[in-house]
C-alpha positions, 0 to 999 in steps of 0.5 A: 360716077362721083367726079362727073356728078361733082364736076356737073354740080360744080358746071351748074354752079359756075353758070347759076352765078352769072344767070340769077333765075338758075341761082334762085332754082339751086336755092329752091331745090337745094335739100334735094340737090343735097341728097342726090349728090350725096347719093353718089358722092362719100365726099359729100357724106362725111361727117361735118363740113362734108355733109354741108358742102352743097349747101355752101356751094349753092350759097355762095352761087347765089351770093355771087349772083346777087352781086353780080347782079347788083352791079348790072342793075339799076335801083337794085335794092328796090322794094327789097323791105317791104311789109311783107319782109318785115313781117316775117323777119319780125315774126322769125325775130320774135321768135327766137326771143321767146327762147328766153322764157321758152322750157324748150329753150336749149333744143330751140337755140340749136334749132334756131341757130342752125338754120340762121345760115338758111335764113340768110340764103334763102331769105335774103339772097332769095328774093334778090334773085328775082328782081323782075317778073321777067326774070320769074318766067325764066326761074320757073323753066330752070326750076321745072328742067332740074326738079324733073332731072333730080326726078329722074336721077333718083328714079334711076340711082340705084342707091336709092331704095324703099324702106317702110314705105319712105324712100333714100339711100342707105348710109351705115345701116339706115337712111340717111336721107329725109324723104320729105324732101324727095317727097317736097321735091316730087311734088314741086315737079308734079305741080309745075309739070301740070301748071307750065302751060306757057314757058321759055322752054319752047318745043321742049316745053310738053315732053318736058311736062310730060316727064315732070309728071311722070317722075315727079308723081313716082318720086313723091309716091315712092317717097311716102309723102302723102301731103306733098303729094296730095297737096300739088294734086289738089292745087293743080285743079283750080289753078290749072285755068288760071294759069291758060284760061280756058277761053275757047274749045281748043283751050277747053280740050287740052285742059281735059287731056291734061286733067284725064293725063295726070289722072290716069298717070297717078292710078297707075302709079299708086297700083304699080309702085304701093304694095305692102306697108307702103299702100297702106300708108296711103290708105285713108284710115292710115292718113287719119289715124296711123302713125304720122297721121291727121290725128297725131297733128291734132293731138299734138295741137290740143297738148300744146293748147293746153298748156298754153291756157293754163299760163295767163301770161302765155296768152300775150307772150306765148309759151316760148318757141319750141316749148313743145320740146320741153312740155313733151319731152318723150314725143317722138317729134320736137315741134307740134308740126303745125306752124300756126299752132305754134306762132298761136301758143308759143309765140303768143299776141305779136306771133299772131299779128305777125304772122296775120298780117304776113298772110294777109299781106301775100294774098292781097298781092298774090290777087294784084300780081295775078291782075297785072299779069293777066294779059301776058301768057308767059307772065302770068303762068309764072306768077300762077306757079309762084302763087301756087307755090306760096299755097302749097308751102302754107299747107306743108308748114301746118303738116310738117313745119316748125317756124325757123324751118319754114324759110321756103313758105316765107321766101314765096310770100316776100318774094310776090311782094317784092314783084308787084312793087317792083311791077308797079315802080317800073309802069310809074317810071315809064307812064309816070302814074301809079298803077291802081287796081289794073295793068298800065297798058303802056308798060312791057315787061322784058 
């Protein structure tokens, strides 16, 4: 079982390298990826460069894309910098500068650098994937085919077991594995199984869907993510009709099936697989108040606040980043778990117009990639999932994040940008006016 599991990685790998929209699907699923494959594999699980073989792999899957890429197409670099991508390379580069003064400084260093690898496959080879929103449509299949499939492996590996509530393999006594990313990766695949309306999968587009949810749904549970399961829930509702608009009754009907489907897979499921400890980590009191709970986050936010009003020189430069570790030393985590608390009061004045202005940046051009388009089903059910996806990372970063670990929340917002001008600089080439405010009629994205 670990030879096919590795030489199927490594088939995966060799084709992603030469289909840029399967490279970008390895780098969004590549913590899970991780997991499952070292589920099976105790070449993966040893200590050192061994535990950090997939990721390496997949890097370098997408550097080679990338170049691959770079020598097919013209204007590659286009809109590769923009003020989207320079806000959050700022923000991150900010950051790590307040280490200087930060009490946290040495656990933020090891933090910061471990994940400067992270930064460079996800944040700079991401969005190079995807130069076109063709190339998006074709990225959400591959995304939805092997998040489904991971789904399914974990459900039926029996490696995989449920300890307290969360869900991984046993290694040397413990759990090795971080649910959150069965959680993260059940959830991406509820989300996509409901929001894939139109696709470039064909006839295999409903069973496929169909499974998504299914798995995705039991995953996630199992996992004990509450928010990433409850969040693709609740953005699934209102980005259902946006994703195939509801214009006549046959529409209207499908969309109540898929409503009353999902509603009823996901009572059956929480009835069947939650017992014991693990139903009442999804009981409400036990989200608000219990361990890992709303108010633990909220506690976490006023200690951090505290400390930072009673520093005048932390309001313009911020406390230092990951001064929650040196502030709170005996806290069971390093960071406050909420993203925008820490930019606030670690980061200071220019962490907040940093990070202001990356969001404001993304949600204005989630409205225009949405506006272009509107009138292409398979485009824009692409730039739905991309936009919901940009959602559902803002929600997770401020239950679960810290800045340096947030690469996935940044990927989605750099890479809306990097679409619409991409869009807007292909319609000027061919009609040779800007497109402002709607679609030029003239332009067909391939």
């Amino acid at each position: 079982m670990e030879i096919l599991s590795l030489v199927a990685f490594a088939l995966l790998c060799l084709y992603a390298s030469m289909r840029p929209p399967v490279a970008f699907a390895l780098v969004l699923l590549m913590f899970p990826m991780e997991l499952v494959l070292q589920s099976n594999s105790s070449i993966l699980r040893t200590p050192g460069i061994g535990v950090q073989l997939v990721n390496i792999a997949i890097g370098m899957t997408a550097l080679l894309a990338v170049l691959r890429l770079s020598l097919r197409t013209v204007g590659f670099m286009r809109s590769f910098i923009s003020p989207s991508s320079m806000m959050a390379y700022g923000l991150l580069l900010w950051g790590a500068t307040t280490l200087l003064w930060s009490p946290g400084r040495e656990a933020g260093i090891e933090a910061t650098v471990g994940q400067l690898p992270y930064m460079v496959v996800i944040l700079v080879l991401g969005p190079l994937l995807l130069p076109r929103v063709d190339a998006l449509v074709s990225c959400v299949s591959a995304v939805l085919v092997i998040a489904t499939g991971l789904c399914l492996i974990v459900l039926i590996n029996p490696e995989f077991v449920v300890k307290n509530g969360r869900l991984g393999f046993e290694f040397g006594g413990g759990l090795l594995t971080n649910p959150l990313s069965l959680g993260e990766l059940g959830g991406l695949a509820l989300l996509l199984g409901i929001l894939t309306r139109r696709s470039t999968l064909g006839s295999l587009a409903v069973p496929l869907r169909v499974a998504a949810v299914l798995a995705g749904t039991a995953v996630a549970i199992q996992a004990g993510s509450r928010g990433q399961f409850f969040y693709a829930l609740i953005i699934a509702v209102p980005f259902l009709p946006l994703a195939a608009p509801v214009k006549n009754v046959r529409n209207l009907i499908l969309a109540l099936v898929a409503v009353v489907f999902v509603g009823l897979v996901v009572s059956s499921l929480l009835d069947t697989l939650l017992s014991g400890f693990a139903a009442k980590r999804f009981s409400l009191d036990e989200m608000l108040y219990g361990t890992s709970s709303s108010s633990t986050r909220v506690d976490n936010v006023l200690g951090l606040g505290l400390a930072w009003a009673q520093s005048p020189t932390a309001w313009i430069f911020g406390l230092g980043y990951y001064a929650f570790n040196g502030l709170f030393p005996n806290n069971e985590s390093s960071y406050s778990h909420v993203v925008f608390a820490d930019v606030i009061f670690e980061m200071g004045l220019p962490g907040v117009v940093f990070m202001s202005w990356f969001v404001y940046l993304t949600v204005r051009d989630s409205f225009r990639l949405y506006r272009l388009a509107a009138d292409f089903p398979l485009e824009r059910a692409a730039c739905t999932v991309l936009i919901a996806l940009f959602v559902y990372q803002l929600l997770l970063v401020n239950k679960q994040g810290n800045l340096w670990g947030s690469m996935y929340f940044f990927l989605m917002g750099i890479l809306i940008s990097r679409l619409v001008a991409t869009w807007d600089k292909e319609a000027d080439a061919v009609d040779g006016s800007a497109v402002s405010g709607s679609f030029a009629s003239s332009w067909q994205p391939s």
